[in-house]
C-alpha positions in Angstrom: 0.0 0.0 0.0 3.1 2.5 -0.4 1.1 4.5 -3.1 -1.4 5.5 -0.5 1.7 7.2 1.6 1.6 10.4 0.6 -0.6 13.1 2.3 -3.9 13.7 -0.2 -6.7 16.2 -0.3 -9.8 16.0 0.8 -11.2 16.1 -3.0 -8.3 13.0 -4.0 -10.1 11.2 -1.0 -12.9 12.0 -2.1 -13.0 11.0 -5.5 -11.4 7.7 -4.5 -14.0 7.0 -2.0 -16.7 7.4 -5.2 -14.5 5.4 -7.7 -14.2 2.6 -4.8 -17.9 2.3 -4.2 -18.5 2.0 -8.1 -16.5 -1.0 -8.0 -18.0 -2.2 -5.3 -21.1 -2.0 -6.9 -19.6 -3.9 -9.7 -18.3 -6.5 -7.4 -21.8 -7.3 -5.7 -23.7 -7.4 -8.6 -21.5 -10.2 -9.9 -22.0 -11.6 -6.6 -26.2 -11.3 -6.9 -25.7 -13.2 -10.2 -27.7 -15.8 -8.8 -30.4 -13.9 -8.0 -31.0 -13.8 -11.6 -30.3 -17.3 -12.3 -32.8 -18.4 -9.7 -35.4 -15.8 -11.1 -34.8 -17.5 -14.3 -35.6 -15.4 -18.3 -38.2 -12.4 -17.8 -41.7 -13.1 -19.9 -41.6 -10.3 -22.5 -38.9 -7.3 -23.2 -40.7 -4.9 -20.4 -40.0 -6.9 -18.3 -36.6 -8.1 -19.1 -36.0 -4.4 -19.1 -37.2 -3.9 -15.9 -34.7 -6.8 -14.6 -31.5 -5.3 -16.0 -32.4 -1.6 -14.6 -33.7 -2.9 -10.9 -31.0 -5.4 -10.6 -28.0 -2.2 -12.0 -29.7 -0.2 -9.6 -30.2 -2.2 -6.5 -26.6 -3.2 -6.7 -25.3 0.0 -7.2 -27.1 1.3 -4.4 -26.1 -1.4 -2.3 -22.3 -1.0 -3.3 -21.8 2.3 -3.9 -23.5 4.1 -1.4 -22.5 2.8 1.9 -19.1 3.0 0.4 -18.6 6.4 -1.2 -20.7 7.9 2.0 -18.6 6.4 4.4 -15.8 7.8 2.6 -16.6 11.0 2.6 -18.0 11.5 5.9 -14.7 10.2 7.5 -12.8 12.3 5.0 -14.5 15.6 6.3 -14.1 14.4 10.1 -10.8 13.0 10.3 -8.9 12.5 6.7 -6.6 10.1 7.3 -5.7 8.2 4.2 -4.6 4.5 5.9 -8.0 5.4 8.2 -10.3 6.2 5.0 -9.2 3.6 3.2 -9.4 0.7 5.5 -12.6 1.4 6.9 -14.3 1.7 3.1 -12.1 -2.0 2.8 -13.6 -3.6 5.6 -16.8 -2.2 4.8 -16.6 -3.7 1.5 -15.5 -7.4 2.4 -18.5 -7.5 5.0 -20.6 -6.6 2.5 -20.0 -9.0 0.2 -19.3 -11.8 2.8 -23.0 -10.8 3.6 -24.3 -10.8 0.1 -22.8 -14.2 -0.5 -24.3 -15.7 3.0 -27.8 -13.9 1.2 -27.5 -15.7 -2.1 -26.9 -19.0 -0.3 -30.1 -18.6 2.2 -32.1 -17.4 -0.7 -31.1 -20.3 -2.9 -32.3 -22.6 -0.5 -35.1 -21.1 1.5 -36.0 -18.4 -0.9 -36.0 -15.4 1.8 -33.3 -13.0 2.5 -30.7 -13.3 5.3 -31.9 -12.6 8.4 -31.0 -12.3 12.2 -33.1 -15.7 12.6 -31.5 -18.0 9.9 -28.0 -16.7 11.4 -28.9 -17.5 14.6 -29.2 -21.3 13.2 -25.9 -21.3 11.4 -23.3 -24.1 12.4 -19.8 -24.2 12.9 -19.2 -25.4 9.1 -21.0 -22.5 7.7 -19.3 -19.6 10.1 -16.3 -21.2 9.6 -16.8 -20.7 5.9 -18.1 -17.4 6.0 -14.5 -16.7 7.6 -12.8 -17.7 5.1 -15.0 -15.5 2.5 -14.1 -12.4 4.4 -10.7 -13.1 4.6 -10.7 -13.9 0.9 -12.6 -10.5 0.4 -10.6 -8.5 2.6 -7.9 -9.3 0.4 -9.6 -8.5 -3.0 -10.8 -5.1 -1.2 -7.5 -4.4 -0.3 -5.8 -5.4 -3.4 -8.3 -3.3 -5.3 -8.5 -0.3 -3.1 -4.8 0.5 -4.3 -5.3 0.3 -7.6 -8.3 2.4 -7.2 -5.9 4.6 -5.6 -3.1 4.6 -7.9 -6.0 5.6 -10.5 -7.4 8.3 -9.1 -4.1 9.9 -8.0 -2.3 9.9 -11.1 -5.0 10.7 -13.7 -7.5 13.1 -13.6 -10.8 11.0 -14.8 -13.4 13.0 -16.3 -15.7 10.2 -16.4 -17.0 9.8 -12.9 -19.6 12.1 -13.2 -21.4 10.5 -16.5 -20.9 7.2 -14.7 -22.9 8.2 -11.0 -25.2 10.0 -13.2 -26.1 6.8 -15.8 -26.7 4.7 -12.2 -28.9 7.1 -10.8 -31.0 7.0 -14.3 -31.0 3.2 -14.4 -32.5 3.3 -10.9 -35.1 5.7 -11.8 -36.1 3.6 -14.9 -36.3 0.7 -13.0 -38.9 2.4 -9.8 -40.5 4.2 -12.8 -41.9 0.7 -14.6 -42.4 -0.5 -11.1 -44.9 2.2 -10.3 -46.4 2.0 -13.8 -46.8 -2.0 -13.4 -47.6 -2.0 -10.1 -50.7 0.6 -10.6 -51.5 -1.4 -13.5 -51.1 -5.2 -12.3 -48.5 -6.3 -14.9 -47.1 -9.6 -13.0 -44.4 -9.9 -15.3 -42.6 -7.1 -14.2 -43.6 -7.0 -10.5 -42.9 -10.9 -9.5 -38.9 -9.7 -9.9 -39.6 -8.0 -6.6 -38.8 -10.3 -4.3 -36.0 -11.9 -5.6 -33.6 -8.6 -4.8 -32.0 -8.2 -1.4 -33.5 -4.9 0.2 -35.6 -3.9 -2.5 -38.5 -1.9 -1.8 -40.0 -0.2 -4.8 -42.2 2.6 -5.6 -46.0 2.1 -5.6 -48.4 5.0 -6.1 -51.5 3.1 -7.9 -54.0 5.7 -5.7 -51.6 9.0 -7.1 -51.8 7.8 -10.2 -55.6 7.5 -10.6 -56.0 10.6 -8.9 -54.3 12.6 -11.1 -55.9 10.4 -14.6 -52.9 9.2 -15.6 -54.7 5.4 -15.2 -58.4 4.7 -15.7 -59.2 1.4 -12.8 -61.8 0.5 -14.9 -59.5 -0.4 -18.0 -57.0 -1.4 -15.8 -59.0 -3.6 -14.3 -60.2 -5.4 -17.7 -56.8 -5.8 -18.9 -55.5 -7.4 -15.6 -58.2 -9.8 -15.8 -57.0 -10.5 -19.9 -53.5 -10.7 -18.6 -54.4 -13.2 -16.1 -56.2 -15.6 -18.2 -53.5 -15.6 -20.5 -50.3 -15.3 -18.3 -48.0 -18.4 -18.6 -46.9 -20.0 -15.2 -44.6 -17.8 -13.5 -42.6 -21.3 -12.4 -42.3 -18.8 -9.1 -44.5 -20.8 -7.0 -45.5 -24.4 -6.5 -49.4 -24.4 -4.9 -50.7 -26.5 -4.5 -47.9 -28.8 -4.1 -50.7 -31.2 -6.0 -53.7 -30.9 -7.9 -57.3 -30.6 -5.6 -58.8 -34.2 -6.1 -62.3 -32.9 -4.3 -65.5 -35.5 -4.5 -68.6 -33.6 -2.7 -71.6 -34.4 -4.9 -72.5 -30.8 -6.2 -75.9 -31.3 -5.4 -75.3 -31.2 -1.4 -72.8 -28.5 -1.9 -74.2 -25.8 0.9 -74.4 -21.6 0.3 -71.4 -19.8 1.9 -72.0 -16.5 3.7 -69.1 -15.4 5.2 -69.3 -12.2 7.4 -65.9 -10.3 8.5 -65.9 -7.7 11.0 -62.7 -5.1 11.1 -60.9 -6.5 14.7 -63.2 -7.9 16.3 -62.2 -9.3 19.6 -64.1 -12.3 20.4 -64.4 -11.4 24.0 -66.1 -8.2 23.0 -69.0 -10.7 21.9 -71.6 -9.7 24.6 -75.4 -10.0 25.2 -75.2 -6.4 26.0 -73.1 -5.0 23.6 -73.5 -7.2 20.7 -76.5 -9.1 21.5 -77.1 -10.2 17.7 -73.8 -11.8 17.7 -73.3 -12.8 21.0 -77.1 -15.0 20.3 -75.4 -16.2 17.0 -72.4 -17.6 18.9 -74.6 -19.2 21.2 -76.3 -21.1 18.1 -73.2 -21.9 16.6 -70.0 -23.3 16.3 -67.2 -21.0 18.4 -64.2 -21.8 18.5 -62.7 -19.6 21.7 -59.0 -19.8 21.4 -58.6 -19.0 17.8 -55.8 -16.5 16.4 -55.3 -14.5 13.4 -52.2 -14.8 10.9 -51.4 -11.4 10.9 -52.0 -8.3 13.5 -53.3 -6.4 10.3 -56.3 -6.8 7.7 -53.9 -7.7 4.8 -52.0 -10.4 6.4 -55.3 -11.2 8.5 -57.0 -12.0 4.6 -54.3 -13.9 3.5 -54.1 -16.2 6.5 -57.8 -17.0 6.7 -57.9 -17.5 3.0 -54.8 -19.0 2.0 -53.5 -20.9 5.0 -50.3 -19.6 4.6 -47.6 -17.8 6.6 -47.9 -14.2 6.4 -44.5 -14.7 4.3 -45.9 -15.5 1.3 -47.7 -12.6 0.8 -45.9 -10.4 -1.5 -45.7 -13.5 -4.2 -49.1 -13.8 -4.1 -49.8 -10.1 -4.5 -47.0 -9.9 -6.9 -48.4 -12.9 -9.2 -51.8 -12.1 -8.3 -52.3 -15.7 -7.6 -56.5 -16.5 -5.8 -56.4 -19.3 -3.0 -57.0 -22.6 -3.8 -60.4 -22.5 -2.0 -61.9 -19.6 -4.8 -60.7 -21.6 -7.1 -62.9 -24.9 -6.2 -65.3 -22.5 -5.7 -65.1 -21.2 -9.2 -64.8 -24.8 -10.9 -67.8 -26.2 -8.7 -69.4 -23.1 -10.2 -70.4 -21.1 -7.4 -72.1 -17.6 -7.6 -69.4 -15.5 -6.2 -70.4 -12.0 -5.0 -68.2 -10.0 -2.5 -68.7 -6.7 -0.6 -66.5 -4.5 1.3 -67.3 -1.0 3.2 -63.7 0.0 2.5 -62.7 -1.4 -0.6 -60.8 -4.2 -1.8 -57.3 -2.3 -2.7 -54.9 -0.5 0.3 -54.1 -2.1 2.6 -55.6 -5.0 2.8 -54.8 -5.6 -1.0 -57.6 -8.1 -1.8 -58.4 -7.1 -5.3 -54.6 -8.5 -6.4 -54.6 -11.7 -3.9 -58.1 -13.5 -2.0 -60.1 -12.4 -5.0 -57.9 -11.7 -8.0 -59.9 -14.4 -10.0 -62.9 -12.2 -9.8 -64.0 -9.8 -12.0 -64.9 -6.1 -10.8 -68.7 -6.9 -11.1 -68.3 -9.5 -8.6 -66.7 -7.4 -6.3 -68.7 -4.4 -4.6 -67.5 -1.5 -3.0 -69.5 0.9 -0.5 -69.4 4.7 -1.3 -66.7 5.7 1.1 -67.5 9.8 0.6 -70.5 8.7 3.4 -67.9 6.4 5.3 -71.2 6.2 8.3 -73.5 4.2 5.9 -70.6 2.2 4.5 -71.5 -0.4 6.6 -75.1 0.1 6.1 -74.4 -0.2 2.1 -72.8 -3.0 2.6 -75.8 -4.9 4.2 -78.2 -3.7 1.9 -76.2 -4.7 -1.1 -75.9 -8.2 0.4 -79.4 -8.9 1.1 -80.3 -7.9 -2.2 -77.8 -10.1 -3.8 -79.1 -12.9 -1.6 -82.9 -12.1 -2.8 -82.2 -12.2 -6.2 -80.4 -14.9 -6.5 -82.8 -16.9 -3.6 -84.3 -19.4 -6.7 -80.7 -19.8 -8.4 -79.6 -23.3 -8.7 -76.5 -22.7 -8.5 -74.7 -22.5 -5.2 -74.0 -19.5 -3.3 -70.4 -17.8 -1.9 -71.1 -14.3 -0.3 -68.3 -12.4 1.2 -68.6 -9.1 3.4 -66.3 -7.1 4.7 -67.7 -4.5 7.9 -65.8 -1.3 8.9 -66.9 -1.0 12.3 -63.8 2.0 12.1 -65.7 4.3 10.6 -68.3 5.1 13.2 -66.0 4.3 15.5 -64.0 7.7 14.2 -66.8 9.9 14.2 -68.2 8.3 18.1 -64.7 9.0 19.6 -65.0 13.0 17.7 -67.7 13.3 20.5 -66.0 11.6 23.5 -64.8 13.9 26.7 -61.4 15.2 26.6 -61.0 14.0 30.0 -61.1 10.0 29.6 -57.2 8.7 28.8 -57.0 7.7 25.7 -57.1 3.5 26.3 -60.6 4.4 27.5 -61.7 6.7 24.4 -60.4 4.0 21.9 -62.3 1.2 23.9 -65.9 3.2 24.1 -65.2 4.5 20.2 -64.3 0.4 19.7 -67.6 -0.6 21.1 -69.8 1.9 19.8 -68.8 1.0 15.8 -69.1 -3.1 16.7 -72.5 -2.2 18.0 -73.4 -0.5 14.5 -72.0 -3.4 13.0 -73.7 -5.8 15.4 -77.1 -4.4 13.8 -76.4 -4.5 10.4 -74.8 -7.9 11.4 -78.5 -8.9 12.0 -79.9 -7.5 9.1 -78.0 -10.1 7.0 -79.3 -13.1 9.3 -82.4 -11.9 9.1 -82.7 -11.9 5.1 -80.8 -15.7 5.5 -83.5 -17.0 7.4 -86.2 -15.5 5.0 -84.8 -16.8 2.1 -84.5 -20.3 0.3 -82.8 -21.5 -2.5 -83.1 -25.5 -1.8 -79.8 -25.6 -0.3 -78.7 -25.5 3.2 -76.2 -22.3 4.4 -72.9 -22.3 6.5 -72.6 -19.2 7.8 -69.2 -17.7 9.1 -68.8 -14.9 11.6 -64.9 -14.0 11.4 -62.5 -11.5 12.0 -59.2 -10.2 10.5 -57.6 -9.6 13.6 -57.5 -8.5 17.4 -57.5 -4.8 18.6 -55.2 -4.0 21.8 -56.3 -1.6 24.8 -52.9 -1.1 25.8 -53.9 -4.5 28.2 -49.9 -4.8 27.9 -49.4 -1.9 29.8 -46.6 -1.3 26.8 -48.5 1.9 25.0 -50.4 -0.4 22.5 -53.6 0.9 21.1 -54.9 -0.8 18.5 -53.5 -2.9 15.8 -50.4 -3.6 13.9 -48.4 -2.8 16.4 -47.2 -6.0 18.6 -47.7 -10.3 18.2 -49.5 -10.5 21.5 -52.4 -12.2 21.5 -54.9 -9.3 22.3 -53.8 -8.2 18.1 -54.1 -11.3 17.2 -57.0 -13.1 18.9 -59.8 -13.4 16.9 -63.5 -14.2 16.4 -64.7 -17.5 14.7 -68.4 -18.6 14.3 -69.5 -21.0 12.3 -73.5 -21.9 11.9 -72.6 -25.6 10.0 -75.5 -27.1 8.8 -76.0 -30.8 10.3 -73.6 -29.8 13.6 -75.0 -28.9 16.6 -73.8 -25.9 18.8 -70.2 -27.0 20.8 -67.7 -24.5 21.8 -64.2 -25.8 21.2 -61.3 -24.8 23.5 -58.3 -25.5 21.4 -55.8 -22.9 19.9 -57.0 -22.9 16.6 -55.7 -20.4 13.7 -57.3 -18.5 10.6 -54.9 -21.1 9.0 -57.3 -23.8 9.2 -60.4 -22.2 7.8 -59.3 -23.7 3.9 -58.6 -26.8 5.3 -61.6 -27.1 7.0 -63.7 -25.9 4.0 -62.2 -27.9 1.7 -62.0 -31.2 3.6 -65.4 -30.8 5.2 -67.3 -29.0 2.3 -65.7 -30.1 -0.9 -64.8 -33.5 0.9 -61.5 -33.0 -0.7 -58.8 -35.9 0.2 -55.0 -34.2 0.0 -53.7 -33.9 3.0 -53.9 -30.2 4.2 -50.1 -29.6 3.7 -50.9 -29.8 -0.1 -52.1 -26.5 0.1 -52.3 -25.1 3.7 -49.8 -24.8 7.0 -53.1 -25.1 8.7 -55.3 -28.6 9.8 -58.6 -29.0 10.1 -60.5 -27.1 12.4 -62.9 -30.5 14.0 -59.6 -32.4 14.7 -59.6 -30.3 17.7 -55.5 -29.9 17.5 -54.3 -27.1 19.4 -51.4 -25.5 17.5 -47.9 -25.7 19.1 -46.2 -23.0 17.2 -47.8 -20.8 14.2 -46.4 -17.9 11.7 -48.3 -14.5 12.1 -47.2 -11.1 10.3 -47.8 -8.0 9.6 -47.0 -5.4 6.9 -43.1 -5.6 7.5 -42.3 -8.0 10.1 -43.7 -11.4 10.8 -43.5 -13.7 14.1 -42.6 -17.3 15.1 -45.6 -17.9 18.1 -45.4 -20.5 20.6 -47.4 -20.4 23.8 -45.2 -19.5 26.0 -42.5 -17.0 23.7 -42.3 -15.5 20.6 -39.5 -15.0 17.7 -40.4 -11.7 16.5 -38.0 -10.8 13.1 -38.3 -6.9 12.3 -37.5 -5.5 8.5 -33.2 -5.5 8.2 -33.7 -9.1 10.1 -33.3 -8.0 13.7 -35.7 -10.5 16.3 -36.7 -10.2 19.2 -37.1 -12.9 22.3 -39.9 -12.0 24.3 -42.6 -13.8 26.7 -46.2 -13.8 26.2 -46.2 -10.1 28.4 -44.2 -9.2 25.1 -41.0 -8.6 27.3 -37.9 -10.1 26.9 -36.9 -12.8 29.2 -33.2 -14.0 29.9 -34.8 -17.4 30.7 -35.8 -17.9 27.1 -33.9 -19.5 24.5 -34.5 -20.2 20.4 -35.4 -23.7 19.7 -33.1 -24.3 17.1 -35.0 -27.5 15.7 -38.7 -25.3 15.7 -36.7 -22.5 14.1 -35.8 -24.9 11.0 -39.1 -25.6 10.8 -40.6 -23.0 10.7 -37.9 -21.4 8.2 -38.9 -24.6 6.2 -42.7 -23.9 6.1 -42.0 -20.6 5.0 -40.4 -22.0 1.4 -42.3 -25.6 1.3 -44.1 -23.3 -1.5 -41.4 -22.1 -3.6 -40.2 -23.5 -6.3 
């Protein structure tokens, strides 16, 4: 390192801080080579354009700017050459050794690195990540003096055009991310995943509100897409084809009924009497959990069966569960309502129902959010007239918003109550709005008759917290304790008399159930589901739940909680950490296993 003796400028350090991180940027793309090999050829040129500009950009952002910022925040502190330069060195051998422990945990669990899978490495595999930083530490050194030697004896006029053709590569790739993202073109979003620490732009609701996209044509072109998009190869579910023998004739309506967080201990005589009578008549199942601790991971749970994880594939391929597809070949009528839409955040439109056409799909008028509710009754009872002497079979979905008039309750509330308490009485005033329309949908069931008998599901997405933890939590999406997550489940089953069942159950098992029970189909459940079947009465001994950007490993007595840059969390079920508790390494690989049985 003698060429890197003599005392240099700030601007010479500098300048060989930004030439450094460019060819570290180089040198990790090389590395995330097998990213693209394990994505495999992009559909159509869009997309393979999108590929080359998000994978140029990713990796220049992910080698050049911890680098050359690094660099020049030391050189304007303390510039000392042999300090600059062997920080940015050691910098840039971690960085790859890391981007090479990635591309091995992705190629075999298809996730990226996180605090969780290290915590299960072996000796073997630190011993080799060892000798990969040594091996890099050597390369960074080797080429941080030629670097040097460059920038000190020419003058390079090129550096500029170079940082300025990255930064318009990146901006070409977000740009045809937003653009197919607002516009639901699979071919370009399902690259998302397979980049470490990508998070692209999205702005589907901007770009409709200023016209530049028209949902109604969007719609009608996602729906051609999707009937003529090849197999992504991306995903393998079901891990084998349905084989489903129920005798269409005895095939029962569907009317399933989902109330924004409710808490199934909320479920009163006296303050949801309609409900609280239903329960009484049906099915309840009184230790049952949601997937998620938010509506969009809630959905995909109770729909799909899946870990939480799986959830930007799905929404990315806009692949519908397995249960509306036996709906849709046993050639159900398929109608579902929502007081708050089917897009952000719960993202339905692209994942539960996807398969569905916008007719099918009804959305209340959310400019008079205190009748959304309302509409949303009153559209489903006159779906269920009409349809009343169909022969076919019916599958209605409803989504309540008991948040709305929960908003403008709590607008009303004294000033003086603490704010646990205002949430609480602006909680139970919106599930007693919903608790009547709730009973406006019975009663039109029980009026009507179509010659077939009617399960009828009561559910939730998800729990809502008082701050019961005494942590500050209020609300939801917030924490993996069970007052988030707890949630309502009851089921009027034709044929099966009222029981209450007292196992931990999970949203996870609802396909399973359906399927096996309904459709009387014969796969076992981990064809398609990380759930069982709700009768077997099987308490769960561990279960994935997530959120929007972290997820959770939940056993009864701890939880793993892994937060976006893959930090985790041990903590009890008071959601503290406790010194007592230790990672099961054995129920870690399993669950890390569950969360890629689906990939291909």
């Amino acid at each position: 390192m003698s060429e890197v003796e003599s005392p240099p400028t700030r601007g010479t350090l500098m300048r060989w801080a930004a030439w450094f991180g460019i060819v570290n940027a180089a040198l990790f793309a090389l590395v995330g080579i097998r990213y693209l090999l394990i994505f495999g050829r992009p559909d159509d040129w869009l997309s393979a354009l999108y590929v080359v500009f998000a994978y140029i950009g990713q990796f220049a952002a992910l080698g050049y700017l911890p680098i050359a910022l690094l660099g020049v925040v030391l050189t304007l502190v303390w510039p000392r050459t042999a300090l600059v330069i062997s920080v940015c060195v050691l910098a840039g051998a971690v960085g790859l050794s890391l981007m090479v422990l990635d591309t091995n945990v992705f190629g075999q669990y298809r996730f990226h690195l996180s605090a969780l899978s290290v915590a299960l490495f072996d000796t073997s595999t630190w011993a080799l990540t060892a000798t990969v930083f040594i091996a890099f530490l050597g390369l960074q050194a080797l080429l941080a003096g030629r670097v040097w030697n460059f920038v000190t004896t020419r003058r390079s006029r090129h550096g500029g055009v170079v940082a300025l053709a990255l930064v318009l590569v990146w901006c070409g790739g977000q740009g045809i991310h937003i653009w197919a993202d607002a516009t639901a073109y699979t071919q370009v979003t399902s690259f998302t995943r397979f980049m470490p620490m990508y998070f692209p732009i999205k702005a589907k609701r901007r770009l409709a509100s200023l016209g530049w996209i028209d949902p109604d044509e969007v719609e009608k072109q996602r729906m051609l897409r999707q009937v003529n998009a090849p197999d992504s190869g991306q995903l393998r579910y079901p891990l084998q084809p349905l084989s489903c023998d129920a005798d269409p004739a005895t095939t029962p309506n569907i009317i399933m009924l989902l109330v924004d967080a409710l808490r199934p201990d909320r479920i009163t005589p006296t303050t949801m009497p309609v409900t609280a009578r239903f329960a009484g008549e049906s099915l309840r199942f009184a230790d049952h959990y949601s997937g998620g601790n938010s509506s969009r991971m809630g959905f995909f749970s109770l729909f799909y069966g899946l870990p939480s994880t799986y959830w930007q594939s799905f929404y990315d391929l806009q692949r519908q569960p397995v249960l509306l597809e036996e709906l849709q070949q046993r050639d159900y009528e398929i109608k579902a309502f929502s007081a708050v839409g089917f897009g952000s955040p719960a993202q339905i439109d692209r994942t539960v129902f996807a398969g569905l056409a916008a007719a099918a799909r009804t959305a209340a008028d959310t400019d008079a959010p205190i009748n959304n509710n309302v509409q949303v009754s009153d559209a489903l009872a006159d779906w269920l007239q009409q349809h009343q002497q169909s022969t076919r079979p019916l599958f209605g979905f409803a989504y309540y918003d008991p948040g709305s008039f929960a908003a403008v309750h709590e607008s009303a509330l004294s000033d003086a109550l603490a704010e646990a308490e205002r949430a609480d009485a602006a909680y139970m005033a919106g599930m007693a709005h919903v608790d009547v329309e709730l009973g406006k949908v019975l009663a039109t069931l029980e009026s009507i008759d179509n010659g077939r008998d009617t399960l009828i599901v009561i559910t939730s997405d998800h729990g809502y917290e008082f701050d019961e933890l005494g942590l500050g939590y209020i609300g939801h999406a917030s924490n993996y304790a069970e007052y988030q997550l707890r949630s309502t489940l009851l089921m009027r089953w034709p044929g099966r008399a009222p029981r209450t069942y007292s196992h931990r159950s999970a949203h996870q098992d609802v396909p399973v159930t359906l399927l096996q029970e309904v459709f009387a189909c014969t796969n076992p459940a981990a064809d398609y589901s990380s759930g069982r079947n709700l009768f077997a009465a099987e308490s769960w001994d561990w279960m994935i739940a997530g959120s929007y950007t972290s997820h959770a490993i939940l056993q009864p007595q701890q939880l793993v909680v892994t937060y976006p840059g893959g930090l985790i969390e041990l903590l009890g079920p008071d959601y503290r950490p406790d010194r007592e508790l230790q990672l099961d390494a054995g129920l870690m690989q399993d669950a890390m296993l569950e969360m890629r049985r689906f990939y291909r």
